[in-house]
C-alpha positions as CSV (number, residue, x, y, z in Angstrom):
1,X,34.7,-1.6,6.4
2,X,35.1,-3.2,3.1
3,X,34.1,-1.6,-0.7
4,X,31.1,-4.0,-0.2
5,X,29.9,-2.8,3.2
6,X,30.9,0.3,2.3
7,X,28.5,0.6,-0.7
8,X,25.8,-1.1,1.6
9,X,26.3,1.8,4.4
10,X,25.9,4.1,1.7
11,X,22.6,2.6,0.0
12,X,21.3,1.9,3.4
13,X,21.5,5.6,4.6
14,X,19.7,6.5,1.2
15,X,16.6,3.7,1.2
16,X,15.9,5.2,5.0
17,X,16.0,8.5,3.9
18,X,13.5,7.8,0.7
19,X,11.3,5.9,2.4
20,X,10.7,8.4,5.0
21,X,10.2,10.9,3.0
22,X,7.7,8.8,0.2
23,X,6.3,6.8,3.0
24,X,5.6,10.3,4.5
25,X,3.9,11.4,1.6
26,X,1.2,8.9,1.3
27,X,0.1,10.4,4.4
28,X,-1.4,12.9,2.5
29,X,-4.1,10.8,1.4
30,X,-4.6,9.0,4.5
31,X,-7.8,8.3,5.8
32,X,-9.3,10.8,3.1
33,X,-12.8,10.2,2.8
34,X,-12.8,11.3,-1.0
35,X,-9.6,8.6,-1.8
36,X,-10.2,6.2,-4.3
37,X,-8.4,3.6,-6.4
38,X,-8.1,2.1,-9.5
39,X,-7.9,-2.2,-9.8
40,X,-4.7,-3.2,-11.7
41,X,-4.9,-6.3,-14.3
42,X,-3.9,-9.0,-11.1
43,X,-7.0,-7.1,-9.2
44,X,-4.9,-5.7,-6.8
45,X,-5.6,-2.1,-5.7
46,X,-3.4,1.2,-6.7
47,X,-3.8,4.5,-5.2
48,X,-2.7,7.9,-6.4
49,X,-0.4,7.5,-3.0
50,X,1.1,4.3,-4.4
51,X,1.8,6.0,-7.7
52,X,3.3,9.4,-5.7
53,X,5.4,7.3,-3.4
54,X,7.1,5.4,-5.9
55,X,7.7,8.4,-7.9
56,X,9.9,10.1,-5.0
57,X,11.6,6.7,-4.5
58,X,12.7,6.7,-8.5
59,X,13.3,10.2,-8.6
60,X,15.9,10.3,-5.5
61,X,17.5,7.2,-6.9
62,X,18.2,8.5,-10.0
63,X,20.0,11.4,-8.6
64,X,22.6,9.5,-6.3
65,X,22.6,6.2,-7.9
66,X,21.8,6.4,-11.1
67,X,23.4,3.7,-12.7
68,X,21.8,1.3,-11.0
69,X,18.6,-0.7,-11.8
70,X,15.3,-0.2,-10.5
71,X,12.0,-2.8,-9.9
72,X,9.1,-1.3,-8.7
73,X,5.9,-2.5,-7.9
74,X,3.7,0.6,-10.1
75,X,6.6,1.3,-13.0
76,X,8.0,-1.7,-13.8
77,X,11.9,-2.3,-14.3
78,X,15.1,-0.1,-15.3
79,X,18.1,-2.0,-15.7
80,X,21.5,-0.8,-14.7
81,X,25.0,-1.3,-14.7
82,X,26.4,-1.7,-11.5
83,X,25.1,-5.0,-10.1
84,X,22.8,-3.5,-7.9
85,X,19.0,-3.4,-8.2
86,X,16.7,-0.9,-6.0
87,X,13.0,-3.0,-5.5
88,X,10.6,-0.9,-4.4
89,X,7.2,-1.6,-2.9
90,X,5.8,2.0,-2.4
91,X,3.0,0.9,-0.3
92,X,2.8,-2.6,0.9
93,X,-0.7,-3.1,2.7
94,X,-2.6,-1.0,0.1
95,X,-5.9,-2.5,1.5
96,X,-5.0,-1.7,4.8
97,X,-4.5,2.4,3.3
98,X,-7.8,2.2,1.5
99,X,-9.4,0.8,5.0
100,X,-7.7,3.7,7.3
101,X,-5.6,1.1,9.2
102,X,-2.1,2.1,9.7
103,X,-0.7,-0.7,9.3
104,X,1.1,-0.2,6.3
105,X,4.3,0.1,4.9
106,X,6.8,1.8,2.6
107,X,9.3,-1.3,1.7
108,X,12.7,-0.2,0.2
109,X,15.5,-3.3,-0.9
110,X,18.9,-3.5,-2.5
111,X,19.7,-7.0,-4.6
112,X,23.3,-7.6,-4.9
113,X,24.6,-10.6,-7.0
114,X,21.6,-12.5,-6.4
115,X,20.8,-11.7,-3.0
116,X,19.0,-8.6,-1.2
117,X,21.3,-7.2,0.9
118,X,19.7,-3.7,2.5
119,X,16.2,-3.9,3.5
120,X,14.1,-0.9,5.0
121,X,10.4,-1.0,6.2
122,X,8.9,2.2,7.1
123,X,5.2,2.3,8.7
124,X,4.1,6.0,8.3
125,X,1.1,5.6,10.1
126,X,2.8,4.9,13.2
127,X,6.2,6.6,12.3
128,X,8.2,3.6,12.6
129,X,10.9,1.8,11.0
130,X,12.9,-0.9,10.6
131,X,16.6,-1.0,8.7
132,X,19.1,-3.1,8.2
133,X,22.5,-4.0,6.0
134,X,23.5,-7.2,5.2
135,X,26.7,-7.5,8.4
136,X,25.7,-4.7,9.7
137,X,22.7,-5.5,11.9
138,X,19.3,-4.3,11.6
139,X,17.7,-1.2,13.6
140,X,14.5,-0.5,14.7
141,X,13.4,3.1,15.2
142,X,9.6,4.8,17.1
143,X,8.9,8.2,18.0
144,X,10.4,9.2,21.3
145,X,13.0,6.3,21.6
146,X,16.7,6.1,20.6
147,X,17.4,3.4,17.7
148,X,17.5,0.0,19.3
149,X,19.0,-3.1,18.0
150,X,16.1,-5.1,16.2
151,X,16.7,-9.0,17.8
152,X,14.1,-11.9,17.2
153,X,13.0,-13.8,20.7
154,X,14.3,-16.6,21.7
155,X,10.8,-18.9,21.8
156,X,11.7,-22.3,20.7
157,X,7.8,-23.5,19.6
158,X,4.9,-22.0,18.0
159,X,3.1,-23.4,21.3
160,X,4.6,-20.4,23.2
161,X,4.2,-17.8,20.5
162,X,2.2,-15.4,17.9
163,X,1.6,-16.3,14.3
164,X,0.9,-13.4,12.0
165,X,0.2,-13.7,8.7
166,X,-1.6,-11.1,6.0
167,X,-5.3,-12.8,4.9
168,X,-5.8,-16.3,5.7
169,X,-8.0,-16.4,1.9
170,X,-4.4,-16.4,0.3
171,X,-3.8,-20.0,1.6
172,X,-6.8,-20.9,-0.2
173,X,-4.9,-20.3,-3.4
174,X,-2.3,-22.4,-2.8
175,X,-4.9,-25.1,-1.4
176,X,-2.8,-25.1,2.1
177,X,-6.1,-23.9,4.3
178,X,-5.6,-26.9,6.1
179,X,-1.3,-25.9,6.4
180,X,-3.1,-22.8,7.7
181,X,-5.4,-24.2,10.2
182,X,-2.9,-26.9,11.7
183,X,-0.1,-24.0,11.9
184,X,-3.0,-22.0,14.0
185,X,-3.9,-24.9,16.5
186,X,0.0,-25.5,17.1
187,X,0.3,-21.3,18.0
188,X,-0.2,-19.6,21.0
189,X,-2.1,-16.9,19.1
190,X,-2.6,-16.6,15.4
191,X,-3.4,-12.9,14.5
192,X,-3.4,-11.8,10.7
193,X,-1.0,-8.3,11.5
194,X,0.3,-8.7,8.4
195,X,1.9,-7.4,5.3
196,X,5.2,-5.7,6.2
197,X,4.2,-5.1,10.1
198,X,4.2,-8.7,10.5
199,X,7.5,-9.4,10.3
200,X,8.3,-5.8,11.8
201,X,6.5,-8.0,15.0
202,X,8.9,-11.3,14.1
203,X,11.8,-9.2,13.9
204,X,11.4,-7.3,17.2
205,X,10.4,-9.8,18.8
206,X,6.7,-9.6,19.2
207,X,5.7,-12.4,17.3
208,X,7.8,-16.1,16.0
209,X,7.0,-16.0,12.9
210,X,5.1,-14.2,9.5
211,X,3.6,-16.3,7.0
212,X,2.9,-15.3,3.6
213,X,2.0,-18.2,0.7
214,X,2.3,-16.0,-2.0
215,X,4.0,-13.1,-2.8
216,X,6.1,-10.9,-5.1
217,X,9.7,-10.0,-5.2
218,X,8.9,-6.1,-4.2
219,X,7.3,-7.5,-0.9
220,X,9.8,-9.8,-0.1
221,X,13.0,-7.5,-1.1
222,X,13.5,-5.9,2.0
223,X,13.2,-8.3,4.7
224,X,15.4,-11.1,4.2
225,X,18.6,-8.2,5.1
226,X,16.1,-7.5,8.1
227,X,15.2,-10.5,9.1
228,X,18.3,-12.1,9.1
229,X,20.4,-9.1,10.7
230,X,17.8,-9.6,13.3
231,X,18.8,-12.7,14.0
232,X,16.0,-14.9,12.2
233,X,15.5,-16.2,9.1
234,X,13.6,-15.7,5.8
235,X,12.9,-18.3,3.4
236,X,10.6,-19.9,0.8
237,X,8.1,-22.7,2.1
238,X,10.8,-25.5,1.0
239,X,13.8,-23.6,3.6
240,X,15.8,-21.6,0.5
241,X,17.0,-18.4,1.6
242,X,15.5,-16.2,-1.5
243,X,13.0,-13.3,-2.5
244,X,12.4,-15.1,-5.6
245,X,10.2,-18.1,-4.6
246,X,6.8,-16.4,-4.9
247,X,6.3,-17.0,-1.2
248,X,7.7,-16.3,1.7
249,X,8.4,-17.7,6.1
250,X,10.4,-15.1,8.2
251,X,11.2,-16.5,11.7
252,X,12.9,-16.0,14.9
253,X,15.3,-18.9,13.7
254,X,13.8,-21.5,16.3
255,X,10.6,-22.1,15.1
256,X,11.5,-22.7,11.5
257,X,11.6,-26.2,11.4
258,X,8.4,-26.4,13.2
259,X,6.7,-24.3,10.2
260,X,8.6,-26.2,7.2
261,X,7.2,-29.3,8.8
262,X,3.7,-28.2,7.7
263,X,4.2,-25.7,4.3
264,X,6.2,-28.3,3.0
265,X,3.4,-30.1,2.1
266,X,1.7,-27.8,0.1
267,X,4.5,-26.8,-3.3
268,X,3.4,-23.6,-4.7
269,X,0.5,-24.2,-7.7
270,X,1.9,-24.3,-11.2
């Protein structure tokens, strides 16, 4: 193993430990009857769980790595000195936590000269997760099972497969409804399982391929490491391989095309 794999394994082996332990924590407040949350200045919701995650993420990073930088979704960015940047999405699917749907997720990446390179995904509600280092592959871990290689299927057109994607309103803001609607009648099933589960589904295999037409760097951070490792892709709606677009397409690989064909058409607003 390389210094660069080496400092991977090492990061890796850290995100999956903080994310267990903040996604964990968010448990807490759960399905609470008396939770309630505050509306940030984009509208989006925060929690007190969101705020508490994210603290134990920063908190454990700044005792074993703390000379690197930090984004995070609720406190902004620290910079660092060693090339590597933590971004941290303490609860991606906060509407799903607010609604008592556990389909949410504690999301955990590592940038590395431009490119995310570790990528965790922890769903608390169901205790699983989903790891992965760049060369290393990517794992996927549920209660009661041994750690199994994460792989994308092998279905070669949306005709044969599920489309997930996180709320189809978001495609009215980048005036692609009808990118949405044509995508639907070419898939098997269209189901919107989204936020970090969905491309948990694409990267296990469950579903080809996650859709999301807008979207920051904290919810993107994580999965191109994991969708990739898995075998599939993630990318922007024009094909670039990047968490910085403001959007986002993960894949089994064999369908991409299929999709670019259609989101192509609709360049993200300026």
């Amino acid at each position: 193993m390389n210094t660069l794999q080496n400092d991977l394994a090492k990061r890796l082996e850290t995100a999956r430990r903080l994310a267990r332990l903040a996604g964990k924590s968010t448990l807490e407040h759960f399905q609470r009857a008396d939770l309630s949350f505050e509306k940030k200045e984009d509208s989006s919701p925060v929690t007190v769980a969101d705020q508490n995650a994210e603290k134990i993420i920063r908190q454990g990073l700044k005792d074993e790595f703390p000379d690197d930088g930090i984004i995070g979704e609720e406190f902004g960015s620290e910079d660092g000195t060693t090339g590597y940047n933590w971004i941290v999405d303490p609860i991606d699917g906060t509407k799903a936590f607010i609604a008592g749907v556990p389909l949410f997720g504690t999301m955990i990446g590592v940038e590395h000269e431009g490119k995310s390179r570790v990528g965790v995904v922890y769903i608390p509600g169901l205790d699983e997760m989903i790891s992965a280092a760049e060369g290393q592959g990517a794992w996927y871990e549920r209660p009661h099972h041994d750690p199994v290689r994460a792989q994308v299927n092998k279905t070669g057109k949306l005709a044969d497969g599920v489309m997930v994607t996180s709320q189809v309103s978001t495609f009215n803001k980048r005036n692609a409804t009808q990118g949405f609607l044509e995508l639907e009648e070419r898939s098997f099933v269209t189901r919107t399982w989204g936020d970090c589960y969905g491309y948990m589904l694409v990267a296990t295999g469950r579903a080809v391929c996650m859709i999301d037409p807008m979207m920051s760097i904290w919810d993107a951070a994580a999965l191109q490491p994991i969708m990739e490792e898995a075998g599939g892709t993630f990318t922007s709606w024009t094909g670039e391989s990047t968490i910085h677009s403001g959007d986002g397409i993960g894949t089994n690989g064999l369908v991409l095309e299929e999709i670019l064909e259609v989101c192509r058409k609709y360049p993200m607003p300026k």
